[in-house]
C-alpha positions, 0 to 999 in steps of 0.5 A: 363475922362480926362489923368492926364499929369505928369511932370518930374523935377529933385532933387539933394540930397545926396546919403545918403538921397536918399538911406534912401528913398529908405528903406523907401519907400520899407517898406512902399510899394511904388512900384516907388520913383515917387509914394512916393514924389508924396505922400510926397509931398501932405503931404507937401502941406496938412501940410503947407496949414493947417499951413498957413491958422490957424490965432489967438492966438497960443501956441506950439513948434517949434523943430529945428535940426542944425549942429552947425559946419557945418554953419558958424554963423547959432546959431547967426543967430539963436539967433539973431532971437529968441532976436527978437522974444522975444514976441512970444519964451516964453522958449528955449531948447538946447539940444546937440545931438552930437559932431556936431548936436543940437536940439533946442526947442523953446515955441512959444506963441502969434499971429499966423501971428508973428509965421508965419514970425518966422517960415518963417525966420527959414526956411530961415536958413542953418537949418536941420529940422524945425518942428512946432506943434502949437495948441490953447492955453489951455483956448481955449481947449473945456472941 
């Protein structure tokens, strides 16, 4: 058996980040922060393997959460993006959250590969999270 040679790299994050990590990593039993971005990042390549490799047509949601005053020009460049994609974004809800934070929700529709370069464009921005949820539209649901 062959022994599995691990790199080290290094991360710059907030200390916030950092301490909220650690809080959940203890909770979820993770002895080392090694053993929970290893995870963490097997969950990430497992959910954006599953994502890219789905084609056809797709319906769902796309949850954005931005500081719309930490960045300037992120809600035009926002909105630049979703009048460009107007054949996709069927419907989109805005949401103030706080003083400083938004959700955005955003009714996809259409082709999978357009979504895809919605999405991608999205993670281009000064964004704070970006969550697709995409699933067959209902026709296609099995009875």
């Amino acid at each position: 058996m062959t022994e599995e040679k691990f790199i080290r790299f290094s991360v710059s994050l907030s200390e916030d980040l950092l301490n909220e990590f650690d809080k959940i990593r203890q909770l979820s039993g993770f002895e080392t922060r090694s053993d929970a971005i290893r995870a963490a990042m097997r969950d990430f390549i497992i959910e954006k393997r599953a994502a890219m490799e789905l084609e056809g047509n797709r319906a769902g949601t796309i949850t954005i959460i931005l500081n719309h005053h930490g960045e300037t020009g992120v809600m035009d460049q926002l909105t630049d993006l979703e009048h460009h994609n107007r054949s996709i974004i069927t419907a989109n809800l805005h949401i103030h959250l706080d003083h400083e934070n938004c959700m955005n929700i955003l009714a996809v529709r259409g082709d999978m590969g357009q979504i895809k370069k919605l999405i991608n464009k999205l993670n281009a921005l000064p964004l704070k999270y970006i969550r697709p949820t995409l699933t067959v539209p209902g026709e296609e649901i099995p009875k």
